[in-house]
C-alpha positions as CSV (number, residue, x, y, z in Angstrom):
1,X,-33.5,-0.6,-9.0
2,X,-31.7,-1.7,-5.9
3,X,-35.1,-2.8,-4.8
4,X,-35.8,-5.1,-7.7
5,X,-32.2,-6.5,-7.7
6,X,-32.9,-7.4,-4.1
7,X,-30.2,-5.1,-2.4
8,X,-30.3,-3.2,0.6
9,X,-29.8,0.2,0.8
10,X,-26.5,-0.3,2.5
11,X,-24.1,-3.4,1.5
12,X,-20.9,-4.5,2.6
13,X,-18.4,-7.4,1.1
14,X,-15.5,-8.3,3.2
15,X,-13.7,-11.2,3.4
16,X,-12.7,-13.6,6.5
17,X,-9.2,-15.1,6.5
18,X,-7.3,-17.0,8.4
19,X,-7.5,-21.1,10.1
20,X,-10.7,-22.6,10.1
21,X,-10.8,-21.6,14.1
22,X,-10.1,-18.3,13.4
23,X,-12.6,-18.2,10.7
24,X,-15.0,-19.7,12.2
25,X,-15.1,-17.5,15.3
26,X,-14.8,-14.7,13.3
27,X,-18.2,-15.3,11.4
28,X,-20.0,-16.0,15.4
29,X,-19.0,-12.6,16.3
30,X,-20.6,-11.2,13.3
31,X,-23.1,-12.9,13.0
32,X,-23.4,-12.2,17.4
33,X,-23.0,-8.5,16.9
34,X,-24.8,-7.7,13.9
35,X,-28.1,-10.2,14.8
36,X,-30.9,-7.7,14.5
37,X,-29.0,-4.6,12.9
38,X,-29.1,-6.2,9.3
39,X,-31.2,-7.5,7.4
40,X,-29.5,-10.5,6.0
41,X,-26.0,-11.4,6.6
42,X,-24.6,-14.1,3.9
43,X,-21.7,-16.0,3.8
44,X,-20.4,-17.7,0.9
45,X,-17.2,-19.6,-0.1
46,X,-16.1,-21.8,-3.1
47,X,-18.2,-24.6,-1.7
48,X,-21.9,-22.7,-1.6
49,X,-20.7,-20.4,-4.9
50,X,-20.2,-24.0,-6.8
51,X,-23.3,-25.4,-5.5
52,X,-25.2,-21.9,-6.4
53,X,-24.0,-22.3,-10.0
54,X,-25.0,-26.0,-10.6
55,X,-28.3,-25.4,-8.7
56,X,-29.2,-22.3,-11.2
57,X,-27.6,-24.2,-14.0
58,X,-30.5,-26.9,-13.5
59,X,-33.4,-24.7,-13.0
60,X,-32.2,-21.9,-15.3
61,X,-36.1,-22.1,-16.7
62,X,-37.5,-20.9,-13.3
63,X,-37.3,-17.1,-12.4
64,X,-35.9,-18.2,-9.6
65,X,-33.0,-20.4,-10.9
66,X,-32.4,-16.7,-13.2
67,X,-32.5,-15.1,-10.4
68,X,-29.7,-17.0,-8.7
69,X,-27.4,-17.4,-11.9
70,X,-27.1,-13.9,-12.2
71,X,-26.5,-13.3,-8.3
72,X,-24.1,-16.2,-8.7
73,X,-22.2,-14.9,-11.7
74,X,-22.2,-10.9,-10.7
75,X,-20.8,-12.3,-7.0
76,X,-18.2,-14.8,-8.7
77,X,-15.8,-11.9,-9.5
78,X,-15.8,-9.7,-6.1
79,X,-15.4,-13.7,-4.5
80,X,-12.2,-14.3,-6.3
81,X,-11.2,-10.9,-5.7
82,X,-10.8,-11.4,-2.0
83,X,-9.3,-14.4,-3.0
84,X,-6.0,-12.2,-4.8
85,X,-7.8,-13.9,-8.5
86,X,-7.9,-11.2,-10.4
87,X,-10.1,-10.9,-13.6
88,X,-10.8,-9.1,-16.6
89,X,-13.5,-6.9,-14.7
90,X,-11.2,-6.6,-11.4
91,X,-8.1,-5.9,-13.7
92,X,-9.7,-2.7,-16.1
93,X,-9.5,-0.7,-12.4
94,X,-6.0,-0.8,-12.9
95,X,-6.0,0.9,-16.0
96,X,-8.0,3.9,-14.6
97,X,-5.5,6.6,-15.5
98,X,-3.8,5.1,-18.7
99,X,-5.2,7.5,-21.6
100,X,-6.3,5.7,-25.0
101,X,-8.6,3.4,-25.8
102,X,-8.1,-0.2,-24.8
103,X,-10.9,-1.9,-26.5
104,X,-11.5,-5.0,-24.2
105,X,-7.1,-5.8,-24.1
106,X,-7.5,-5.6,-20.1
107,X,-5.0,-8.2,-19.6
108,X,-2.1,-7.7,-18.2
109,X,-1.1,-4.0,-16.4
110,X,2.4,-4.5,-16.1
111,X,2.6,-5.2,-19.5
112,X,1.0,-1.8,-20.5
113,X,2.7,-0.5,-18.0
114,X,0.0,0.5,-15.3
115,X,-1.5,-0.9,-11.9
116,X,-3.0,-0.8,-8.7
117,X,-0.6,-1.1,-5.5
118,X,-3.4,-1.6,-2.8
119,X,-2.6,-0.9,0.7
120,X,-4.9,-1.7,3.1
121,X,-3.8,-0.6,7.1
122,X,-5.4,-1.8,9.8
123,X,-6.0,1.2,12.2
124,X,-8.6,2.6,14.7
125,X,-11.4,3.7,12.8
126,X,-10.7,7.4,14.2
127,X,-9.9,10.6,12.1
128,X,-6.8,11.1,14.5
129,X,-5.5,7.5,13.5
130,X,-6.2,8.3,9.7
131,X,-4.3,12.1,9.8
132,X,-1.1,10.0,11.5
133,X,-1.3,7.0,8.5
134,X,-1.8,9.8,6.0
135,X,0.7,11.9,7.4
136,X,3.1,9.0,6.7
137,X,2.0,7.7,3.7
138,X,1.9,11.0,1.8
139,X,5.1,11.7,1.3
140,X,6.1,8.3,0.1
141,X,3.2,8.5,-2.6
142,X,4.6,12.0,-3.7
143,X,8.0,11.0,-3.5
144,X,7.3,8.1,-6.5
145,X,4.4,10.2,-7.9
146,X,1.9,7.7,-6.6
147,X,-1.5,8.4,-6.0
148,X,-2.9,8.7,-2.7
């Protein structure tokens, strides 16, 4: 399946913030450190993700142009994700432990009184670095029966 979808065996989405600089230094040193250890690194912003969509829009009769309008439309959501946009596919994570049925009313979490608080710590990538954030963060989380 992976193989037909034309995804690697491992994949990775991240996104790059910051000034243009910053950015654009940021995507040398990836693309510098991962040159032959990947087998294709993409990068895509509003800009490229328009262009996609217009270009498959126009050559939606060509398996190729089918081929891009579904890459373009399943990336669209994870892109404006990273972007803080959430949508009615990013949004139904939040309602992961809310018991019922919800039909397709994935709209508003604070509403129905549910969510995601999503903390993301930037630590050495070390299992002593991830007992010490742990060791802090778990009795917070228990504390106001959050989920850790």
């Amino acid at each position: 399946m992976r193989l037909q979808e034309g995804v690697g065996a491992w994949s990775a989405v991240g996104g790059l913030y910051g000034t243009k600089s910053q950015i654009s230094d940021a995507r040398k040193a990836l693309k510098s450190t991962l040159y032959n250890r990947v087998e294709g690194l993409l990068f895509l912003n509003e800009r490229t993700l328009v262009l996609g969509k217009y270009v498959a829009d126009k050559l939606w009769f060509t398996k190729w142009g089918q081929k891009l309008q579904y890459k373009v439309t399943n990336v669209r959501p994870v892109y404006d994700l990273l972007k803080g946009v959430p949508n009615s596919q990013t949004l139904r994570g939040a309602y992961w432990r809310k018991s019922g049925e919800m039909g397709n009313q994935y709209n508003d979490p604070a509403l129905d009184k549910c969510g995601l608080l999503w903390l993301s710590p930037i630590l050495p990538m070390t299992g002593e670095a991830v007992n010490e954030v742990m060791g802090l963060v778990e009795p917070i989380f228990a504390e106001y029966e959050l989920i850790c």
